[in-house]
N, C-alpha and C positions, 0 to 999 in steps of 0.2 A: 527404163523408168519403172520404178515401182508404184501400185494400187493399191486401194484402199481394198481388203479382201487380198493381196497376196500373201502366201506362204513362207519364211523366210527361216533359213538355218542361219543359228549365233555362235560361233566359236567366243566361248568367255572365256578362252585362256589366252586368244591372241586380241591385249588389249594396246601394244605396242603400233602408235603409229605407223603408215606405211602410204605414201603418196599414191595415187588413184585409187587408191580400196575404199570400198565402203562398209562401215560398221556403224552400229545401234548406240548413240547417243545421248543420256540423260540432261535435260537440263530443268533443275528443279523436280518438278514433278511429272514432267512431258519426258519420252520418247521419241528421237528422233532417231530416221535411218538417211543416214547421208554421207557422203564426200568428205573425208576428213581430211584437211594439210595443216600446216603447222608453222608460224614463222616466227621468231625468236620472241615471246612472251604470249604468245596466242595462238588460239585453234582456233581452225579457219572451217565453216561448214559449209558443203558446197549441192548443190542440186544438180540432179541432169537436168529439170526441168527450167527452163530459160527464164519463166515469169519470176523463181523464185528468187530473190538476192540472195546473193551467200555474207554470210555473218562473220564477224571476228569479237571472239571475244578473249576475254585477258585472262590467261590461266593463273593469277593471284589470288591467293587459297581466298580473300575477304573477300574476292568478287561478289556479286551478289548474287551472278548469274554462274552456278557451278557446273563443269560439264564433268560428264563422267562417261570414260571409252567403258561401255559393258561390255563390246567385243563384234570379232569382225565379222560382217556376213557371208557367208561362205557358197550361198546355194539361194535361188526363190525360184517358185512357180503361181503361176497364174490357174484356178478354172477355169474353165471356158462359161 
């Protein structure tokens, strides 16, 4: 589970889906790092953290909510 304060490497070349990976997600003006899956018209955002619901939104370009894969996470650390 990722922190507020942790360190995180972006690969922005791999913005290609990939089921249990996590990568850095745009929606709108927010940054999200999350769980990405994908089921036929929609990306699905997923949390390790239980409280969080996971979302689905419709990848139709008029959405209102646009998400955008900036790329996968590759690596984080925490300081102590």
């Amino acid at each position: 589970e990722l922190k507020d304060g942790d360190t995180i490497l972006i690969d922005q070349s791999q913005r290609e889906i990939y089921i249990g990976k996590i990568y850095a997600v745009s929606i709108g003006q927010e940054v999200l790092i999350r769980y990405v899956d994908r089921t036929p018209g929609y990306i699905i955002l997923l949390s390790e953290n239980y409280l969080w619901n996971g979302i689905e939104i419709p990848m139709h370009q008029d959405s209102k909510e646009r998400v955008n894969i900036l790329g996968r996470v590759l690596w984080w650390c925490r300081n102590p």
